[in-house]
ZAVO-95040 format. One line per 8 residues: number of its first residue (from 1); for each residue x, y, z of C-alpha. Coordinates in steps of 0.5 Angstrom, whole numbers. Layout:
REM residues N
NUM = X,Y,Z  ...
This chain:
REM residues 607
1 = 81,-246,-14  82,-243,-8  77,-249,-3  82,-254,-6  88,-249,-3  85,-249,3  83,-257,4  89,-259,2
9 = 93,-254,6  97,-259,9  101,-259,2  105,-253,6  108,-258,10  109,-264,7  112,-261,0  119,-259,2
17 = 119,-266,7  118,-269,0  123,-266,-4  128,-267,2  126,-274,1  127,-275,-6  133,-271,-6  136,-276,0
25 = 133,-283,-2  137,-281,-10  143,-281,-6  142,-286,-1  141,-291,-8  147,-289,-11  142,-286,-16  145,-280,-20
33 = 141,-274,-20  144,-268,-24  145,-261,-20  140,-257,-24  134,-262,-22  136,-261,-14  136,-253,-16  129,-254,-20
41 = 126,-258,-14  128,-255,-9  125,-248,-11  119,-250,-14  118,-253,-7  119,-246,-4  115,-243,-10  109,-247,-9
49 = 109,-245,-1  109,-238,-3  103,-240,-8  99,-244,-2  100,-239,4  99,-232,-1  91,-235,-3  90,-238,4
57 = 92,-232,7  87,-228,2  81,-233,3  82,-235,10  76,-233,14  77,-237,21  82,-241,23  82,-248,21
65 = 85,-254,25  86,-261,21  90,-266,26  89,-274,28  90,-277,34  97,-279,34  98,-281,42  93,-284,46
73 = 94,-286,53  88,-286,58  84,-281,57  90,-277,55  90,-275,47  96,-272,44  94,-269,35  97,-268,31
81 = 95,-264,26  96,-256,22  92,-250,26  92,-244,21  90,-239,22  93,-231,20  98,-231,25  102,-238,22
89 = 101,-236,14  104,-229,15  110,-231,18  110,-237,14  109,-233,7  115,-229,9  119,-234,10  117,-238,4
97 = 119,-231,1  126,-231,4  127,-238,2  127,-238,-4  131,-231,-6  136,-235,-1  136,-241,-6  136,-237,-12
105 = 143,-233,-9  145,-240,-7  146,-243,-14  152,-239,-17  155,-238,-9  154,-246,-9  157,-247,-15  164,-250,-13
113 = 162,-254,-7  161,-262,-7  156,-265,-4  150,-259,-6  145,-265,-5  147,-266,2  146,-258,3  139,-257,-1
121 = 136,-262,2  138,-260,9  135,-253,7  128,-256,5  128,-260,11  129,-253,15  123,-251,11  119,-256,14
129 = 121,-256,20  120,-249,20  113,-249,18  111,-255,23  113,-251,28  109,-245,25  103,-250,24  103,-254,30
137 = 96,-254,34  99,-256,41  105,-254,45  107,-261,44  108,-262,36  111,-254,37  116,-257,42  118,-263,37
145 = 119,-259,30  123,-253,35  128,-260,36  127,-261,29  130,-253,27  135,-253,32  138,-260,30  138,-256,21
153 = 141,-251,23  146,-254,26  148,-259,20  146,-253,16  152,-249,21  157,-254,20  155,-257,13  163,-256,12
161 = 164,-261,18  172,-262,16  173,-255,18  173,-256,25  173,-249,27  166,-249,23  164,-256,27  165,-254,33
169 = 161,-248,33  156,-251,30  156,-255,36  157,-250,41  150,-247,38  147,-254,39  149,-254,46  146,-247,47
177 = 140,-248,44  139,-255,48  138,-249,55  132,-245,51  130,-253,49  130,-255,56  126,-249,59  121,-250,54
185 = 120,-257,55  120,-256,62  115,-251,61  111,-255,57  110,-261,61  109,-256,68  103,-253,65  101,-261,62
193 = 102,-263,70  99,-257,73  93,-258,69  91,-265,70  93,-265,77  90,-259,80  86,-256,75  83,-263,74
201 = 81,-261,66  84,-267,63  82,-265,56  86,-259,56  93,-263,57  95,-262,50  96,-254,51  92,-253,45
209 = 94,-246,42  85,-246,39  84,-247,48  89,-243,50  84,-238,54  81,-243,58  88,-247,59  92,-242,61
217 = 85,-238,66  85,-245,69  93,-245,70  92,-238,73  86,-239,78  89,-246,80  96,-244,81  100,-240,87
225 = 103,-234,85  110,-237,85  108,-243,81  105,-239,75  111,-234,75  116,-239,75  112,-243,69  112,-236,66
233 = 120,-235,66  121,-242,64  117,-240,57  121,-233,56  127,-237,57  126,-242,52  123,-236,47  130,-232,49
241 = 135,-237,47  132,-238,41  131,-231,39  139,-230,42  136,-225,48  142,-223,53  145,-227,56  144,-232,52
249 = 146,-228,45  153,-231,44  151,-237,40  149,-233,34  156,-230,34  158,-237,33  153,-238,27  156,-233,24
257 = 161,-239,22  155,-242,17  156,-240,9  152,-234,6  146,-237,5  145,-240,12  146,-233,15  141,-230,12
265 = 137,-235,12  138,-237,19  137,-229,21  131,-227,18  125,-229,20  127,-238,21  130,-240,28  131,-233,32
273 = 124,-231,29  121,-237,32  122,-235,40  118,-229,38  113,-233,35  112,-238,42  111,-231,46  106,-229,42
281 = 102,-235,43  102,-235,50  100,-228,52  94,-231,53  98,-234,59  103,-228,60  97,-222,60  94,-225,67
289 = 100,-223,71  102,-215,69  110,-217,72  110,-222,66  110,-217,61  114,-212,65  120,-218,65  119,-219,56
297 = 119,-211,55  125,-210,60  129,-217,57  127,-214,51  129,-206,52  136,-209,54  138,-214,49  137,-209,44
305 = 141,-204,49  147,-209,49  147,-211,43  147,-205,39  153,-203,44  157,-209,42  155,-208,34  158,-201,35
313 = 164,-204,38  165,-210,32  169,-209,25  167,-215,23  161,-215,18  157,-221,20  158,-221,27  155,-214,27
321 = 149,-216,24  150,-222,29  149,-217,34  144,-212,31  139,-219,29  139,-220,38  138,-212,37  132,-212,33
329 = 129,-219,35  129,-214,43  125,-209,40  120,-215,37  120,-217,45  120,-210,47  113,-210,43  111,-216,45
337 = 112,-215,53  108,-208,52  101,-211,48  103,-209,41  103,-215,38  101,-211,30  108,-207,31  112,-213,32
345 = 109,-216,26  112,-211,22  118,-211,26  119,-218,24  117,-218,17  121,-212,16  127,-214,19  126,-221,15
353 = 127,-217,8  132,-212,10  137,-218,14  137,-223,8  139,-216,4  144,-215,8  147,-222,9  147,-223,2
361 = 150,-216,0  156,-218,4  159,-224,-1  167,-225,0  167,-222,-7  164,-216,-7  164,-210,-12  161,-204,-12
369 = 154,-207,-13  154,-210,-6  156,-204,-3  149,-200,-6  145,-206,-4  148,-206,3  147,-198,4  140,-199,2
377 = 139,-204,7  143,-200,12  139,-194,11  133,-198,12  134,-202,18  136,-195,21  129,-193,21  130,-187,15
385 = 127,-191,8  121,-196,6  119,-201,11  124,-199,17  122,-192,18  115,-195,19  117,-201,23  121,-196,28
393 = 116,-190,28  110,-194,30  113,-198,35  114,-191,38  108,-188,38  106,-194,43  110,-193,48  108,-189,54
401 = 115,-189,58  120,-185,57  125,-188,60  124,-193,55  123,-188,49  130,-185,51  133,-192,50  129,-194,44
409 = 132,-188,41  139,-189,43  139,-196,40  136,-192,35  141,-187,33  147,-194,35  143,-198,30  145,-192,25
417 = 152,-191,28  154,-199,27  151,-200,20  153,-193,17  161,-196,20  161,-201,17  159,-200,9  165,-194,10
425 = 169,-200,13  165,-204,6  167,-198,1  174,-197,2  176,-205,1  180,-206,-4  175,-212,-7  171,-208,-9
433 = 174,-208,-16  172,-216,-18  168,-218,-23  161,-218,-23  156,-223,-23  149,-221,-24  146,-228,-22  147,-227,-15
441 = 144,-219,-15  137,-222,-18  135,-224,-12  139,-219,-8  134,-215,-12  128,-218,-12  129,-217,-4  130,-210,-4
449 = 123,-210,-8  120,-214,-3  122,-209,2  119,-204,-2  113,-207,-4  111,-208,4  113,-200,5  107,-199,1
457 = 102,-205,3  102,-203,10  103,-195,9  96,-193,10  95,-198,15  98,-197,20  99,-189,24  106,-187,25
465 = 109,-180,24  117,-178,23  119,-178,30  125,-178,35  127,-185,33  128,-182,25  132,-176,28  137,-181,32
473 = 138,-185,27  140,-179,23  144,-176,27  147,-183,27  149,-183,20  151,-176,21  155,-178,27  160,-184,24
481 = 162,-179,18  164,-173,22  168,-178,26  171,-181,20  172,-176,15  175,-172,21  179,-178,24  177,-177,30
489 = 175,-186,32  182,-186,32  184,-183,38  179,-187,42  180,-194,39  183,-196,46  181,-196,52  188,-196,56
497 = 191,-191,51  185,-186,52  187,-186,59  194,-186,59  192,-179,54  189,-177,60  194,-178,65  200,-175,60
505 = 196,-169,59  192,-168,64  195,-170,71  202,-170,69  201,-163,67  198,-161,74  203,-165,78  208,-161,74
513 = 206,-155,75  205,-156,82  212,-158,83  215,-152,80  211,-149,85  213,-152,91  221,-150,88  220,-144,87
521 = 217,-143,94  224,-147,96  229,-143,93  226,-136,92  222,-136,98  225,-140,105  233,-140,101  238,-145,104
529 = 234,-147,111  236,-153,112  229,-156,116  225,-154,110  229,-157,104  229,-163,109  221,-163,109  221,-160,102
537 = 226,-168,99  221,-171,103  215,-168,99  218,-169,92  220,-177,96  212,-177,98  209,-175,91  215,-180,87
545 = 211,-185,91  204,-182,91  206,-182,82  208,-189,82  205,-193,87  198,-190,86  197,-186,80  201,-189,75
553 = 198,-197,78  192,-193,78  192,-193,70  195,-199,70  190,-203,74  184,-199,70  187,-201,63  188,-209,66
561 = 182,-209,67  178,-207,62  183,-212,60  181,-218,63  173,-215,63  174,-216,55  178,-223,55  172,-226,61
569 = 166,-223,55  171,-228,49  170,-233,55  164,-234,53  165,-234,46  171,-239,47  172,-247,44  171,-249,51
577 = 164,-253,50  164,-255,57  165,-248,59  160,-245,54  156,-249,56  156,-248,63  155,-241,63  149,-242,61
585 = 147,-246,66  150,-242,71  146,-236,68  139,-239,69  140,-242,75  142,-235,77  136,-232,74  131,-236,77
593 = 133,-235,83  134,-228,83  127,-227,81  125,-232,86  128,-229,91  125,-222,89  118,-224,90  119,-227,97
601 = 122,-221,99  116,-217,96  111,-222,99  115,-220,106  114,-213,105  107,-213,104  105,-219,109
């Protein structure tokens, strides 16, 4: 049984392409097909992709590879094929998983919307396109499904395309998306150049992953070092856009516009995981230079900084696990930029199960069960329960700086403090009394048992201990409800009125006393001399002056700009697609030339 999985493994691929084909084809012929036959199609096409990848994943031994060639020009030959190996069916088997409980919550969350033909089909192309990605054996048919995921998440985004706001942002992440796009590509075809000009080798231009060794030694010693860093930022930046990595993380905002189901979907381990799939595969490529990595690990370390800052400052539930996706998928980064390939697996995984929990626990008619389910997935995405608490802790233990430990446990303890605010803000809404409907908690369960049956899987395998990470989580938690309870978030909700707390208590009061002072001087001390109370008017004149031109402007000048500084961060978030756009571009190119500039200061230096 398990030789006939294995030799027909390409059924992974093809099964949910089929039922997209069936489902449209149904439709296109005016053929009426009942709703529960989508349904039953649809997971039984994720059900048998959990099927095939578990027995491969068991009896796979080494990698297979089965492809044909599909482009031949000269001596040039592009296949087209599968490569699976452990790595793809892990990340494969997860998102088949996850898929499935998605279109299970689906069914109920879907039952009053028109056209779910339209939607279920779109979710088993994703599902293909996702896989080709995961199974690709060279860069170029990675390049073709990473095209094809971009385009499903975008009818996915904008599956209510009548609602404009739905249908612009699910363009203005199309168009995001096309920046990482265009990086990659131009990653892709430099490294194919590069190799068939100056390397010579003509038969590693496909950049197969089964020859990535050899391909990317052959990149290194034929290439100067400007020409390999830059060739390295092009691949990191299309990894970024896609994992919604600063600066690029403000898509992911705008894909908060797509259904429930989406969501989750689009934030476990689907589109954004897919950027940390691209740098696990080239650290072949990445590892020759130190720098490379130091750049990963720091992109990571600081998305997850920034994010986790914004998460905090958000009320919205869905923006802030928006936020905290970015967040965490830096954490994946950060791992991968320091060679713990292992910790970021588990990372993702982790993440997967606890994310679509959360998502699907945020249902716009929530009760009480979706406030339990949302707190347990809480409690484990900050690193205190089940897989969480492995995931963070063994990332830990492998760091070997402390300036990153430090801000490892500070997104820690922020991790804990944003999601901690918003089950209080979940708690006390006033629709948690509605009526329960118990097909949508089945698979919100079956998740969370998923969540619980990895803890245990991975348990003893790997070596982690209770560290600083729990604590900061912890004191999180601790943290939120103090201020809660006690009321005190209040008193700071606003920048401009901390500072205008400030100066009413604080400076006024100085000047104040000061000025009592001085008439107490005037009067008491030099009585009716006329000189003094002249030079005493022009005192009080002087300080009027300083007070409102200086003082209070200061104030105001301080709140206007945190102002303007909070309205250019919406910019970006704007409707104006030129504009969202054109941040983009003008962020890599800045990026680019920075690090370019940096090495040619460098190579000064030391020539």
């Amino acid at each position: 049984m398990a030789d006939i999985i294995l030799d027909n493994i390409y059924l992974i691929l093809l099964l949910p392409l089929w039922i997209f084909l069936i489902i449209m084809s149904a439709r296109f012929f005016a053929v009426y097909v009942n709703n529960k036959i989508i349904y039953t199609l649809t997971l039984l096409s994720s059900f048998f992709g959990i099927l095939l990848c578990s027995v491969s994943l068991l009896k796979l031994t080494a990698a297979i590879e089965q492809s044909f060639p599909f482009i031949k020009i000269g001596n040039f030959v592009l296949d087209f094929g599968l490569h699976v190996d452990k790595l793809s069916l892990i990340i494969a088997l997860v998102l088949f998983l996850v898929s499935f409980l998605v279109q299970m919550f689906s069914i109920p969350y879907m039952k009053d919307e028109p056209k779910q033909y339209r939607f279920y089909a779109y979710l088993n192309m994703f599902n293909f396109s996702m896989a080709g990605l995961l199974f690709s054996p060279n860069l170029f048919q990675m390049y073709f499904f990473w095209e094809l995921v971009g385009v499903m998440s975008y009818l996915l985004i904008g599956f209510d395309y009548k609602n404009i706001v739905k249908s612009e942002a699910s363009r203005r992440v199309f168009l995001m998306n096309r920046v990482g796009d265009t990086a990659l590509l131009g990653g892709i075809i430099f490294a194919s150049y590069l190799m068939y000009n100056y390397a010579g080798n003509r038969s590693f231009t496909t950049l197969s992953f089964e020859d990535m060794n050899a391909v990317t030694t052959l990149i290194s010693a034929y290439t100067e070092t400007p020409v390999f860093y830059l060739l390295c930022i092009l691949f990191i930046i299309g990894a970024a856009v896609k994992s919604a990595q600063f600066p690029f993380y403000t898509w992911l905002q705008d894909a908060m516009e797509a259904k429930l189901p989406v969501s989750a979907l689009l934030h476990s381990a689907t589109m954004v995981a897919a950027g940390a799939y691209l740098l696990i595969r080239m650290l072949p490529l990445f590892t020759l230079e130190g720098p490379v990595l130091q750049i990963i690990a720091w992109l990571g370390i600081l998305t997850a900084l920034i994010c986790s800052v914004l998460a905090s400052l958000e009320t919205h539930p869905k923006k802030v696990l928006a936020y905290s996706t970015s967040a965490n998928f830096g954490l994946m980064f950060f791992a991968i930029g320091i060679l713990n390939v292992k910790a970021a697996l588990i990372f993702l995984i982790a993440h997967a199960f606890i994310k679509s929990m959360l998502f699907l626990s945020i249902d716009e008619n929530e009760n009480f069960i979706n406030y339990i389910t949302f707190l347990l997935g809480g409690l484990s995405l900050s690193g205190l329960i089940f897989s969480g608490v492995i995931a963070k802790e063994f990332l830990f233990v492998s760091i070997n700086n402390t300036f990153f430990s430090i801000i490892y446990c500070v997104t820690a303890f922020l991790t804990a403090f944003y999601i901690m605010r918003i089950s209080l803000v979940m708690v006390q809404d006033k629709r948690l009394v509605n009526r329960i409907n118990l097909a949508k908690y089945i698979p919100i369960g079956l998740i969370f048992l998923l969540n619980i049956v990895f803890y245990f899987l991975i348990r003893g395998k790997v070596s982690y201990k209770i560290a600083e990470p729990f604590w900061a989580a912890l004191a999180g938690w601790a943290a939120v409800y103090f201020l809660y309870t006690k009321n005190l978030l209040t008193k700071f909700d606003k920048t401009p009125k901390l500072l205008e707390r400030f100066y009413n208590n604080v400076l006024a009061k100085i000047y104040e006393k000061f000025a009592k002072a001085m008439n107490f001087i005037d009067v008491k001390v030099f009585g009716n001399y006329k000189p003094l109370i002249l030079a005493s008017k022009c005192g009080v004149k002087t300080a009027g002056w300083i007070e409102k031109n200086i003082m209070n402007k200061s104030v105001s000048l301080t709140a206007d700009f945190t102002r303007k500084l909070s309205l250019w961060d919406m910019k970006l978030q704007s409707r104006n697609v030129q504009s969202y756009n054109a941040y983009a571009f003008i962020l890599v190119t800045v990026i680019i030339s920075l690090v370019i500039i940096a090495y040619k200061v460098i190579l000064s230096q030391i020539s």
